[in-house]
KENUKE-306073 format. One record per residue: residue in one letter; z, y, x of N, C-alpha, C in turn. Coordinates in pm, whole numbers, plus 50000, padded with zeros to 5 digits. Layout:
BEGIN
aZYXZYXZYX
...
This chain:
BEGIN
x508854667950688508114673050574508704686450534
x507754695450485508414707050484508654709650318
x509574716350326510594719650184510154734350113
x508834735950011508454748450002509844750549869
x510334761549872511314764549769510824777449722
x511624777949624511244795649532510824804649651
x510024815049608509524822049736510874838149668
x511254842249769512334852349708511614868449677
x511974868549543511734880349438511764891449526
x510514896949530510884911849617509814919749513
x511104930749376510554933549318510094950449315
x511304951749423511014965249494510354967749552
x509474959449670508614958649748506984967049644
x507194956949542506004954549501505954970049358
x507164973649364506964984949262506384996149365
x506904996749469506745007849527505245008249588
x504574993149594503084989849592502764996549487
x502624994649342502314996949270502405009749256
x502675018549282503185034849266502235038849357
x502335033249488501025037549588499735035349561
x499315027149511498075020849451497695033049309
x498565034449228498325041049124498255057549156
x498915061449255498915077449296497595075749364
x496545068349422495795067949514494545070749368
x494845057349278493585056849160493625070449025
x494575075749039494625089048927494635100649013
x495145101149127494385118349218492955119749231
x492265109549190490945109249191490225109849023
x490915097848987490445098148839490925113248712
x492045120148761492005130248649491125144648652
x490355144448623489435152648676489825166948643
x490775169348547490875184848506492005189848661
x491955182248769493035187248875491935195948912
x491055191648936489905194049100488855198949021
x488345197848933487335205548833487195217348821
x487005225448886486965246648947486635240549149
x486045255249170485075258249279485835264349332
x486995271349308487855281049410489365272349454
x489855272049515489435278749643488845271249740
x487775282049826486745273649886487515275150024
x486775265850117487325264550272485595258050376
x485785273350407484135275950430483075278650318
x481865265650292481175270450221481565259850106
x482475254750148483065237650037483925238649955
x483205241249802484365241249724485615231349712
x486155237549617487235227449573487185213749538
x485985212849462485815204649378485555191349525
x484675196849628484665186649709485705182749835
x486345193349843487165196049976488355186849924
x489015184349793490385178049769489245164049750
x488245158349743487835143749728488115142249837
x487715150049963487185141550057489025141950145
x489315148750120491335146750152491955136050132
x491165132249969491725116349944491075106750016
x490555106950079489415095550161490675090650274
x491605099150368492125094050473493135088150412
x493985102050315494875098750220494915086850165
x493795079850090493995066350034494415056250123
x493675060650231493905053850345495025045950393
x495495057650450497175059250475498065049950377
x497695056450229498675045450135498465031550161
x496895030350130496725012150169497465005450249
x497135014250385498195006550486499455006950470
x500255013450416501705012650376501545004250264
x500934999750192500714989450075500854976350166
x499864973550261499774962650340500794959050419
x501334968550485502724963450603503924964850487
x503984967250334505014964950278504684954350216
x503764949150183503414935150090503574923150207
x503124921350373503184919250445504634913150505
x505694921950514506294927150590507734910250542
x507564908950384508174898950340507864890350409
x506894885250375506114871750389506404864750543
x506544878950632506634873650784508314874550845
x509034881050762510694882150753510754866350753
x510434864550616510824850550535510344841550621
x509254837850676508434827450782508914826250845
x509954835750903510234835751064511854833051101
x512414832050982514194830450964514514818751042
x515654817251017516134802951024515934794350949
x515004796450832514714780450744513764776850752
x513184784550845511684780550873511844774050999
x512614767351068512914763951159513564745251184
x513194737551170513714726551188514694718751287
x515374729651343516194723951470515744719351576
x514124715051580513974711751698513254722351804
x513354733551775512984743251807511734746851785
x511124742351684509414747551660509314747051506
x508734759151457508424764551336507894751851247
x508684751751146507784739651035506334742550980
């Protein structure tokens, strides 16, 4: 029978989630950044050229959100206490 115990505090993990998540939702939401037309790159102002930057950009963070929220869960699974001596994962 398996022994679920405290799952271990990873509060760093999850701040540094939180920081990525929040730089992703206010480079978008403060609008007095990106609000002016200069400088353009081609015929695309400003106003659209830094949205569409955040598009890969958000991106990118998510996935560093995911393989750090992740990254516990499969440390911890895979130790030695997850292991019952008889050589196969509980």
């Amino acid at each position: 029978m398996a022994h679920s115990g405290p799952t271990p505090r990873r509060t760093g993990a999850w701040v540094l989630i939180t920081v990525l998540v929040l730089i992703s939702i206010l480079g978008t939401l403060i609008v007095p950044i990106y609000a002016r037309s200069s400088p353009y790159i081609g015929a695309f102002p400003f106003f659209y050229w830094y949205q569409l930057l955040w598009v890969p950009f958000v991106a990118v963070l998510m996935a560093i959100c995911y393989l750090v929220s992740t990254h516990g869960s499969r440390s911890t699974a895979s130790g030695p206490a997850a292991h019952d001596g008889s050589g196969e994962a509980r």
